[in-house]
Structure formats: structure tokens, C-alpha cells
VMD Tcl script that builds the backbone (N, CA, C; Angstrom):
set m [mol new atoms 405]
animate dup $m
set s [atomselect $m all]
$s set {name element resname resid chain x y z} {
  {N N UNK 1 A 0.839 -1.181 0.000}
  {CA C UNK 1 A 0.000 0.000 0.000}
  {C C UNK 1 A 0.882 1.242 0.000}
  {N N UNK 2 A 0.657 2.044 -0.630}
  {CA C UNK 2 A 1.270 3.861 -0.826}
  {C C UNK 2 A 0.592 4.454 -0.095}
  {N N UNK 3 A 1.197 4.834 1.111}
  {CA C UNK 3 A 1.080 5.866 1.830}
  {C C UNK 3 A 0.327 7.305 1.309}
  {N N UNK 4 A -0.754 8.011 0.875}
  {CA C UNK 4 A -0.914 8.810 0.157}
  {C C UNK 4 A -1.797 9.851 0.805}
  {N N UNK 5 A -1.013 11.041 1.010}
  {CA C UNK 5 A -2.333 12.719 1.549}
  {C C UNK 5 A -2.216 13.256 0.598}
  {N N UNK 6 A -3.158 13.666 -0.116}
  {CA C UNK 6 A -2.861 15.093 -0.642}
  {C C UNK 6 A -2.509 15.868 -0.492}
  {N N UNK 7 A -2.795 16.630 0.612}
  {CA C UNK 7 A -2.688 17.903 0.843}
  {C C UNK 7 A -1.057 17.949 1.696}
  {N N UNK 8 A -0.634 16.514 2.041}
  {CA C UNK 8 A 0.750 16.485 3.000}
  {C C UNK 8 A 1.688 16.619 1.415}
  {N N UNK 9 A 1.295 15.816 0.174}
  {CA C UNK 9 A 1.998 15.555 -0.634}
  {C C UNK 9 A 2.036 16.476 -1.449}
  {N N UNK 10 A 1.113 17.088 -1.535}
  {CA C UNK 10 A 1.139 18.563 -3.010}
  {C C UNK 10 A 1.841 19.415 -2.105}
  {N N UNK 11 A 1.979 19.677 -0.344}
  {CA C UNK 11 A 2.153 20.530 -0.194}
  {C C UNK 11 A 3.746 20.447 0.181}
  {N N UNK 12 A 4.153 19.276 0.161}
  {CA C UNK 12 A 5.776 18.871 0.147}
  {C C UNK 12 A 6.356 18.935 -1.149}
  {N N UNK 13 A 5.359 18.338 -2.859}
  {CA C UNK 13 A 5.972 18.728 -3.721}
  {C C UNK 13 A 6.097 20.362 -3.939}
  {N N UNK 14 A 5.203 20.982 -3.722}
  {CA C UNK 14 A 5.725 22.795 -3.709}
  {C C UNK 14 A 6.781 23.176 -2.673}
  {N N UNK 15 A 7.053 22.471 -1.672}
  {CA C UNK 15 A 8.098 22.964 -0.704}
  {C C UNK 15 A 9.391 22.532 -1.444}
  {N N UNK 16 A 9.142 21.550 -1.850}
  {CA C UNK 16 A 10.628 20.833 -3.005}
  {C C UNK 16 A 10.909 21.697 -4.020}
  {N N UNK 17 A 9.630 22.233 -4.782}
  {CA C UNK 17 A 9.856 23.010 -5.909}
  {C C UNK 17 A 10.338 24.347 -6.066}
  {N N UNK 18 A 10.401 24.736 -4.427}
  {CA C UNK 18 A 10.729 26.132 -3.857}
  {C C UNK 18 A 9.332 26.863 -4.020}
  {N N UNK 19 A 8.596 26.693 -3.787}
  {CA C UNK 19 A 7.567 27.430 -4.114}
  {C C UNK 19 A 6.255 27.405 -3.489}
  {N N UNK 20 A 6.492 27.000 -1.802}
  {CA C UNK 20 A 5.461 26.360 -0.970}
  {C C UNK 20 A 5.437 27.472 0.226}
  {N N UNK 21 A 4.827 27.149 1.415}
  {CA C UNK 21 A 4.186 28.467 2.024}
  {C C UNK 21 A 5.213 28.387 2.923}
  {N N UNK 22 A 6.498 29.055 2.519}
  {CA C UNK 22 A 7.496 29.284 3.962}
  {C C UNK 22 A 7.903 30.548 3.888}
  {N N UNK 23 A 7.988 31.365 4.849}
  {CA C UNK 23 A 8.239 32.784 4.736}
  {C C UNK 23 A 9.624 33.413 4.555}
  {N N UNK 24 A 10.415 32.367 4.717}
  {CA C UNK 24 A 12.147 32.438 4.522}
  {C C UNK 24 A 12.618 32.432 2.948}
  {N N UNK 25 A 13.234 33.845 2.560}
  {CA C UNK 25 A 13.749 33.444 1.545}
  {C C UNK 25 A 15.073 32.695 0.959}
  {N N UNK 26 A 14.791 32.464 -0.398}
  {CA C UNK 26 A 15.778 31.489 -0.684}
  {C C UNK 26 A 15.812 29.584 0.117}
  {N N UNK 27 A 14.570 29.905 0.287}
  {CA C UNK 27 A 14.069 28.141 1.165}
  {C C UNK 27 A 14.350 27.099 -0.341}
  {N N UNK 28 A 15.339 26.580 0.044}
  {CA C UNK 28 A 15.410 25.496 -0.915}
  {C C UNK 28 A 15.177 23.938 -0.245}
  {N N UNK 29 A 15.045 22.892 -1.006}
  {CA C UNK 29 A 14.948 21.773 -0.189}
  {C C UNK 29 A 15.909 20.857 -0.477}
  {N N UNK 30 A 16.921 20.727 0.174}
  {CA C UNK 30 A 18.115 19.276 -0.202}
  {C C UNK 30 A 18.077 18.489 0.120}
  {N N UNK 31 A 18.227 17.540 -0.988}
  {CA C UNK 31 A 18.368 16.268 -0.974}
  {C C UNK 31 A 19.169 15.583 -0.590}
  {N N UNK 32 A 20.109 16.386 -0.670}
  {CA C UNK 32 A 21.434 15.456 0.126}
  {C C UNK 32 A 21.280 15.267 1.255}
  {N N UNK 33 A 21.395 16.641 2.164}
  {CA C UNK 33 A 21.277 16.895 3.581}
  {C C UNK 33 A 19.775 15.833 4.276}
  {N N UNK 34 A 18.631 15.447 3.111}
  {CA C UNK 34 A 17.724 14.822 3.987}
  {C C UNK 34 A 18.132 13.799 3.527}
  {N N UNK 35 A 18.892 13.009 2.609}
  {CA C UNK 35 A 19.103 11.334 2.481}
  {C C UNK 35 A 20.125 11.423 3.427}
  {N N UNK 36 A 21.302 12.020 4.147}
  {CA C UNK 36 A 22.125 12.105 5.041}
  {C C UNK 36 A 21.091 11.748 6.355}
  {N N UNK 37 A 20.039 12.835 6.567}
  {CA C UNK 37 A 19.486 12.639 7.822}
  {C C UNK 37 A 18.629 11.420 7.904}
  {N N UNK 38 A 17.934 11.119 7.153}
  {CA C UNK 38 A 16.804 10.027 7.271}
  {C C UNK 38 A 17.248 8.626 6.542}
  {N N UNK 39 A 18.252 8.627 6.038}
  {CA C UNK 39 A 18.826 7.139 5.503}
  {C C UNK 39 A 20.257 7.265 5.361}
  {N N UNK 40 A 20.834 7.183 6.170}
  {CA C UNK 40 A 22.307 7.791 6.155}
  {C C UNK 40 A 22.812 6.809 5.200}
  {N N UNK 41 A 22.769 5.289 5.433}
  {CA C UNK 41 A 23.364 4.205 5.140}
  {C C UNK 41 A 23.275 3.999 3.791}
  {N N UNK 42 A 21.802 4.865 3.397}
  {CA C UNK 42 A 21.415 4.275 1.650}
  {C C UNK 42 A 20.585 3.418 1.314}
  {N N UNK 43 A 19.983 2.185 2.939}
  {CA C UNK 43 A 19.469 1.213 2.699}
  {C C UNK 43 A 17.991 1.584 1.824}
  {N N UNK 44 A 17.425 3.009 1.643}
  {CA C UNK 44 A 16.227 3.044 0.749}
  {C C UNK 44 A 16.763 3.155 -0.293}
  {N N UNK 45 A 17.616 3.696 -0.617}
  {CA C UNK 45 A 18.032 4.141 -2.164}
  {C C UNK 45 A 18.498 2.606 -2.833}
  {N N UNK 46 A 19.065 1.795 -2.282}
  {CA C UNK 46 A 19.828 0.685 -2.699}
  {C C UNK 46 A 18.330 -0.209 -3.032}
  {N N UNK 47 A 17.352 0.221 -2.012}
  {CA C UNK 47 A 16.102 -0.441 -2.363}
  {C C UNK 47 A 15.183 -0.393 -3.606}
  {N N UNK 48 A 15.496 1.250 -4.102}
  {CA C UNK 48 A 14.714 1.437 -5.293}
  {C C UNK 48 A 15.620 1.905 -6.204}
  {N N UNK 49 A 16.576 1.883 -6.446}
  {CA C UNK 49 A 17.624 1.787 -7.106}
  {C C UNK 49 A 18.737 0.964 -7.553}
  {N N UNK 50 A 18.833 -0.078 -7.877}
  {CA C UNK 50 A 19.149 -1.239 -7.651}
  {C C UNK 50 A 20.773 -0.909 -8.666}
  {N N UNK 51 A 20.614 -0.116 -9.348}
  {CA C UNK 51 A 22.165 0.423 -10.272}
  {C C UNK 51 A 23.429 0.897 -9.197}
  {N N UNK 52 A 22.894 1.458 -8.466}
  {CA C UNK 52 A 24.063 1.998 -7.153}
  {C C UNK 52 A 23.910 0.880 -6.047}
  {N N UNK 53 A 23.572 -0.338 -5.964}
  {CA C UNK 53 A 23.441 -1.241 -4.885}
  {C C UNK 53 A 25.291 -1.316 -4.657}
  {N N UNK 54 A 26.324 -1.131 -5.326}
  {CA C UNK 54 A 27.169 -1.744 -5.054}
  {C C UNK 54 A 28.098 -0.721 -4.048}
  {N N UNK 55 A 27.584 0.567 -4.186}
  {CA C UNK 55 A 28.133 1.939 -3.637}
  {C C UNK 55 A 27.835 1.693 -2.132}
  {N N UNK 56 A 29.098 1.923 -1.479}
  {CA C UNK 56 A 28.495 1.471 0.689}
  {C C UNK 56 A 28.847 2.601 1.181}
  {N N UNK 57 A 27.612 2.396 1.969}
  {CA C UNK 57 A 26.949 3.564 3.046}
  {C C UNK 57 A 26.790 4.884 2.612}
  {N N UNK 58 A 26.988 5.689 2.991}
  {CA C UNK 58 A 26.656 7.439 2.842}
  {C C UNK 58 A 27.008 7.832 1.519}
  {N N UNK 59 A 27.892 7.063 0.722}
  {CA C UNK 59 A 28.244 7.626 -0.797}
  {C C UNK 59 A 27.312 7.039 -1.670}
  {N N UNK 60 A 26.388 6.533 -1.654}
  {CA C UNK 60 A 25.298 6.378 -2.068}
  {C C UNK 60 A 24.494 7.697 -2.459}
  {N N UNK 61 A 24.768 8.832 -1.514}
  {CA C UNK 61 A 23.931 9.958 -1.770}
  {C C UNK 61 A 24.149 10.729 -2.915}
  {N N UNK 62 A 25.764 10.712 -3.007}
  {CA C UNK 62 A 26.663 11.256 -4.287}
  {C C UNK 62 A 27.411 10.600 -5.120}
  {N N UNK 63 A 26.649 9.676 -5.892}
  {CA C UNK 63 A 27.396 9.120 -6.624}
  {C C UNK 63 A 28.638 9.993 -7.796}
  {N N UNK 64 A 28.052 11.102 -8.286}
  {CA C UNK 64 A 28.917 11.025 -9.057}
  {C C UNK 64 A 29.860 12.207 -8.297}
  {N N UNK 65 A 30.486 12.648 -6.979}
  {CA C UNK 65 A 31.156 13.208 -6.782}
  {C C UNK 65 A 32.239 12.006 -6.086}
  {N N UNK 66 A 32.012 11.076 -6.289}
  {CA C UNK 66 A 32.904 9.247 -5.921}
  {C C UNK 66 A 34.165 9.482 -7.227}
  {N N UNK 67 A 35.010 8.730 -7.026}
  {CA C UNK 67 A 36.516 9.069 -7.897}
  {C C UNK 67 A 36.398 7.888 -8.688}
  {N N UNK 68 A 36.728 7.953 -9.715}
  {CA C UNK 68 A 36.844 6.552 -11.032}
  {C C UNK 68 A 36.662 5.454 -10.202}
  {N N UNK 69 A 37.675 5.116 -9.586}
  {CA C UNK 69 A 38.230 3.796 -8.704}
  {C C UNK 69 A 36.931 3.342 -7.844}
  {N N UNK 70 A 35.967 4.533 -7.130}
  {CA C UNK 70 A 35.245 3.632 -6.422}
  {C C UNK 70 A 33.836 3.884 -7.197}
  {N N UNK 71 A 33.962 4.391 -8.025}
  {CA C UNK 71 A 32.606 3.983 -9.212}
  {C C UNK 71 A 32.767 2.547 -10.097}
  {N N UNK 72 A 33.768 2.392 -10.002}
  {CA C UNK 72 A 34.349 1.219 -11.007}
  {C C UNK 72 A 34.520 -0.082 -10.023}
  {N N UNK 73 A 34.773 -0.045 -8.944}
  {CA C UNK 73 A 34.692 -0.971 -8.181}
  {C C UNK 73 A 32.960 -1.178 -7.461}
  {N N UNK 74 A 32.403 -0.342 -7.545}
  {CA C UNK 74 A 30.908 -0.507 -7.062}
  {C C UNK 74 A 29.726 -1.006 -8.973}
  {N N UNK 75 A 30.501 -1.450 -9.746}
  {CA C UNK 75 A 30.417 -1.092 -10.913}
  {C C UNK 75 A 29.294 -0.295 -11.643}
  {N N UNK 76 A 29.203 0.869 -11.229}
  {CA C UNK 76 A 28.878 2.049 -11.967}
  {C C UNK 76 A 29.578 3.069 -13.049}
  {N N UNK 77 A 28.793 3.259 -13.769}
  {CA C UNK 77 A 29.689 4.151 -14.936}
  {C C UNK 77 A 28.382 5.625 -15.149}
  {N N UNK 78 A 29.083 6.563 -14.572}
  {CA C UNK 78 A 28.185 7.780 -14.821}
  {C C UNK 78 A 27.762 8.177 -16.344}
  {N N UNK 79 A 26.740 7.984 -16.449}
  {CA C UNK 79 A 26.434 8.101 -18.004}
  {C C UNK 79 A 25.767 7.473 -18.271}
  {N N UNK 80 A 26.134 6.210 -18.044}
  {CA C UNK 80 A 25.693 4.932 -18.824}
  {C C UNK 80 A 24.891 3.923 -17.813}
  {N N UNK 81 A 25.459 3.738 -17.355}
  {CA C UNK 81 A 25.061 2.502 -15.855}
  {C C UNK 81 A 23.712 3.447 -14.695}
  {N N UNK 82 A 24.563 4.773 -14.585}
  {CA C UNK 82 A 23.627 5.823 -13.701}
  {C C UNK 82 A 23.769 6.918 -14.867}
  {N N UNK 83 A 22.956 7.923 -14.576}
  {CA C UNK 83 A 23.289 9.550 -15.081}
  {C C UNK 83 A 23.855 10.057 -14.480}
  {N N UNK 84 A 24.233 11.250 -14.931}
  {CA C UNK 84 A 25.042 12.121 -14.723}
  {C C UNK 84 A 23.797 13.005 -13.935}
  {N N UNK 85 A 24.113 13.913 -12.887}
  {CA C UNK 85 A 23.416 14.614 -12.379}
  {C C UNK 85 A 23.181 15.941 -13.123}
  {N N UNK 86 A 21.794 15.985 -13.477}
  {CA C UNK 86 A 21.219 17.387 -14.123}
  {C C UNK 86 A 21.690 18.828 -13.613}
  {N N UNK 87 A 21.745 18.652 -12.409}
  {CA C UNK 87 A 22.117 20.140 -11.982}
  {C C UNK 87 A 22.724 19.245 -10.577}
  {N N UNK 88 A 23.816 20.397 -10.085}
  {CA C UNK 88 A 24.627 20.381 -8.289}
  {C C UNK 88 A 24.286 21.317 -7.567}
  {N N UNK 89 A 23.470 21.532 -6.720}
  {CA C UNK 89 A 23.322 22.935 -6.150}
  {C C UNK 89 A 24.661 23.273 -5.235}
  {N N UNK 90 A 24.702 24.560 -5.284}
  {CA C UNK 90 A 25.717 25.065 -4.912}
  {C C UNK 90 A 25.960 24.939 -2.781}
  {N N UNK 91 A 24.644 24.633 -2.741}
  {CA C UNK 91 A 24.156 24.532 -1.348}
  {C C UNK 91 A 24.742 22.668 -0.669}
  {N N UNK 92 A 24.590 22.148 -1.311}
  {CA C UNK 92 A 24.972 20.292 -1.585}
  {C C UNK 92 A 26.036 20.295 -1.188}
  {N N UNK 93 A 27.164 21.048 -1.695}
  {CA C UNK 93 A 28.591 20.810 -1.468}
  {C C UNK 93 A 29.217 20.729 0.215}
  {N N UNK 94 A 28.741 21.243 1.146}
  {CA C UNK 94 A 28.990 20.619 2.469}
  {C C UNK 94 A 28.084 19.557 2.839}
  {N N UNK 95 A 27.120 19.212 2.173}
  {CA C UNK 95 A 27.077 17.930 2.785}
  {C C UNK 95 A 27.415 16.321 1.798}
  {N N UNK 96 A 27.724 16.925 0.683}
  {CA C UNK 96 A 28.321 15.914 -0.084}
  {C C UNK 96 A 30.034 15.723 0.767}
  {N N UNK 97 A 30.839 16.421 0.956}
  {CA C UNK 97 A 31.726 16.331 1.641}
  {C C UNK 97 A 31.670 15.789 2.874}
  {N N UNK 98 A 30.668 16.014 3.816}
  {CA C UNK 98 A 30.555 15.379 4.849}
  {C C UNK 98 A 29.978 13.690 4.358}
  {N N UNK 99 A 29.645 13.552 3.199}
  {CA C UNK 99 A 29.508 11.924 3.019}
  {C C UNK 99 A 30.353 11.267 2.812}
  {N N UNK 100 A 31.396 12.138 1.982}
  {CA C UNK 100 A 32.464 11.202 1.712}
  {C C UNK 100 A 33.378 11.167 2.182}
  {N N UNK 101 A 33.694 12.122 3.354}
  {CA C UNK 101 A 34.190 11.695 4.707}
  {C C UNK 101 A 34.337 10.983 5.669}
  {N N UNK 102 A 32.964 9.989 5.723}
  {CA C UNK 102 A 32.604 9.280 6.527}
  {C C UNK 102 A 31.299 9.030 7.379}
  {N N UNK 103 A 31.038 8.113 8.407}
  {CA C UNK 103 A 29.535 8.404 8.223}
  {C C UNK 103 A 29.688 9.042 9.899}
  {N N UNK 104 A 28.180 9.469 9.839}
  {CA C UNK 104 A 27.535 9.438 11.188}
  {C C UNK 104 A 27.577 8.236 11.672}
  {N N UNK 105 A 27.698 8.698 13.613}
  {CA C UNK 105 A 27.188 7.971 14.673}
  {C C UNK 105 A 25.853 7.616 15.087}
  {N N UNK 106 A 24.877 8.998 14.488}
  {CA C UNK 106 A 23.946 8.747 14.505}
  {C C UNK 106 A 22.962 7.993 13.958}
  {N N UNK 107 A 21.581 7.553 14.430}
  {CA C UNK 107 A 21.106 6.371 14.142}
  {C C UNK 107 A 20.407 6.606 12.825}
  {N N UNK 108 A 20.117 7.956 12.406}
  {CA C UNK 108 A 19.640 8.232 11.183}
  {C C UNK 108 A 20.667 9.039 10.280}
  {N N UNK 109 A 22.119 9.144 10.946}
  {CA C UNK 109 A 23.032 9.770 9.483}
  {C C UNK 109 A 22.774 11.162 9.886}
  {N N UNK 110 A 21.959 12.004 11.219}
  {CA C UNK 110 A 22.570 13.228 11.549}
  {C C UNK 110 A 23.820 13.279 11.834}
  {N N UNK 111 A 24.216 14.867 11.465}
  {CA C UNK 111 A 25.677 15.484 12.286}
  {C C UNK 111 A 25.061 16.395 12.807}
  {N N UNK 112 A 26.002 17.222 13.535}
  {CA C UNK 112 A 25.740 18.285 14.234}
  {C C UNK 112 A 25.694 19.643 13.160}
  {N N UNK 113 A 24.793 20.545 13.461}
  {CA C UNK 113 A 24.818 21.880 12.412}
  {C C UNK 113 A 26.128 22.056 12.343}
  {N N UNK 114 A 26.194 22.930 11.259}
  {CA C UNK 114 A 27.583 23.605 10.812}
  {C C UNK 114 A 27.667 24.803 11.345}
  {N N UNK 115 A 26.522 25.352 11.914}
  {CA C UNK 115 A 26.644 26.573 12.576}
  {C C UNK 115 A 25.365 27.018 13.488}
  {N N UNK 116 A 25.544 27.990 14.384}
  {CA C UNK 116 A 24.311 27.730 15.072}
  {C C UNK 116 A 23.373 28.663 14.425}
  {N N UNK 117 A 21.897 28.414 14.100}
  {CA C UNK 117 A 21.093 29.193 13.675}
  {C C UNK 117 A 20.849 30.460 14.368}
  {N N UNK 118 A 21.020 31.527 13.858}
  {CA C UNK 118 A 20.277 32.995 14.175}
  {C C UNK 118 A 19.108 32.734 14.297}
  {N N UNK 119 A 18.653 33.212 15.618}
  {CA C UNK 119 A 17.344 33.960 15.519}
  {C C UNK 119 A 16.850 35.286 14.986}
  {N N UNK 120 A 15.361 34.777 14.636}
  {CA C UNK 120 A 14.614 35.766 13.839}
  {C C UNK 120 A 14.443 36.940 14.841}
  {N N UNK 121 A 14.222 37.942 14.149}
  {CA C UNK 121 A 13.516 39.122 15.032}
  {C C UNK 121 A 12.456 39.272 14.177}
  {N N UNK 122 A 11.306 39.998 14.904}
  {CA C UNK 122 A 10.263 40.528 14.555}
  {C C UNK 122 A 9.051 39.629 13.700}
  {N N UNK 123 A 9.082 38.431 14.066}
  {CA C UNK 123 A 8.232 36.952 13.709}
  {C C UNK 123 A 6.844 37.778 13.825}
  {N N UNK 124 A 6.191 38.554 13.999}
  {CA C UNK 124 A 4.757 38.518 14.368}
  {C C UNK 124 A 4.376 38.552 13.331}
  {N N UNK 125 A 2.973 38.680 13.930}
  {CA C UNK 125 A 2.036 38.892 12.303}
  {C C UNK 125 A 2.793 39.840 10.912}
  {N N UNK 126 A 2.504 40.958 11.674}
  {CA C UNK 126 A 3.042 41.547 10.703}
  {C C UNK 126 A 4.198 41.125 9.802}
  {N N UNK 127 A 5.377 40.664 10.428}
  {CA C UNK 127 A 6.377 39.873 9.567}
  {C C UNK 127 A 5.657 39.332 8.153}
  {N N UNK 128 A 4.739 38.533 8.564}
  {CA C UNK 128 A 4.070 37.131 7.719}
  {C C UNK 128 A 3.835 37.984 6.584}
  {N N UNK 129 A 2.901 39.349 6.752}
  {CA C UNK 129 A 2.103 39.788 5.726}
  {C C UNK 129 A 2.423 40.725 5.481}
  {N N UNK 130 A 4.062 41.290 5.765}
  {CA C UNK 130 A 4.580 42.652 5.371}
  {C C UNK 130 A 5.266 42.396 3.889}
  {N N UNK 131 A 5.021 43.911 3.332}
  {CA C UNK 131 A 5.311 43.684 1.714}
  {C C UNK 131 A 6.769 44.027 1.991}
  {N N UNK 132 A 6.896 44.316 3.268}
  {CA C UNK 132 A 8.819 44.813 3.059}
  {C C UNK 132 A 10.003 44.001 3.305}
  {N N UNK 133 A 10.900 43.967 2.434}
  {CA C UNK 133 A 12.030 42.994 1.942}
  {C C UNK 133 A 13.156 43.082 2.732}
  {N N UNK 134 A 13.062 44.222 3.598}
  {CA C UNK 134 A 14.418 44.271 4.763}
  {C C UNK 134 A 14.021 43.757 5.914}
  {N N UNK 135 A 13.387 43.133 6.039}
  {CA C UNK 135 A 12.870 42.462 7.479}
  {C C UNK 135 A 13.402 41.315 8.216}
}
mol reanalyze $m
mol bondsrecalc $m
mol representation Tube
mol addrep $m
């Protein structure tokens, strides 16, 4: 059975698409950073992907930032075997590095932030529904 909401799922594909109801700009959604957090190991991807089964643990997320030697030993060939990735966001690159570094301790493939989040000022209403861009 498929798990299926509408309204959880249209409203996660617009949050993916950048284009869903969050008031932060520049809200993008990565993929890396959530296959890091919620499947560190790969065991879903290896599940529905059966071309990268040979790739272990966390480099599963980035295949093609892996070096000849361990694409060729997991036998993948970017191009042909997998694709080549359509686009890299520029945002990906610390946590593609943190994969191929090594893995988490944690039980789902968290690390610790890279930095501590700022708090917001001035969250109230008004924030939500102000037309002004310096806020």
C-alpha cells in the first residue's frame, strides 16, 4: 500500500519546488542533507535503485562526486550505468563532503549543524504579511 495525503503531498511537492508556504527566503529543499538525515546508510536508495546497490553507506547519496576507482569498483559508470546529475546545487557541497568523509554515529546519518542558527527578530504577524524585503 502507498502511503498517500494530498494535501501532505502537493504541499511537500511545492516545498521541493521552492515554491510552498514558507516565509524564509531562498528556502530550498536538499536532498542530500535529507538522504544524510533520514537514511544515512542508503538502505532506501539501494532499495529502489538497484544500479548503485554496489556503492556502501553514505556515498550512495553522491554518486557522481565518488573518484573513477570507487565507481568502477561498485560497478557504476556515470552516463551509462547511472546519469550524470542534471544540476549540483551550490548549497549540496557541504554535505556531499561530509559523506564522503565518513559516516555518522547517529542512528539516522545526523551530524551536528555547521553553525548555530540565528534567531529571527520581529516573527509577528506583521512579519508574515509585510510587503517589506528588509525584514
Amino acid at each position: 500500500k502507498v502511503d498517500y495525503d494530498v494535501c501532505s503531498n502537493y504541499g511537500n511537492w511545492l516545498y521541493s519546488a521552492g515554491i510552498g508556504n514558507d516565509p524564509r527566503e531562498n528556502r530550498k529543499f536538499n536532498m542530500i542533507k535529507q538522504g544524510l538525515d533520514y537514511d544515512g546508510n542508503g538502505a532506501y536508495i539501494r532499495l529502489w535503485v538497484p544500479e548503485l546497490q554496489g556503492i556502501k553507506g553514505a556515498d550512495i547519496h553522491t554518486p557522481w562526486a565518488l573518484n573513477s576507482a570507487a565507481l568502477s569498483q561498485a560497478g557504476v559508470t556515470l552516463g551509462e550505468t547511472y546519469p550524470q546529475p542534471v544540476v549540483t546545487a551550490p548549497e549540496w557541497s557541504r554535505h556531499i563532503n561530509q559523506s564522503l568523509q565518513g559516516r555518522s554515529t547517529h542512528p539516522r546519518g545526523r551530524r551536528a549543524p555547521a553553525h548555530t542558527p540565528v534567531p529571527h527578530r520581529n516573527r509577528g504577524i506583521d512579519f508574515y504579511f509585510s510587503c517589506k524585503k528588509d525584514v
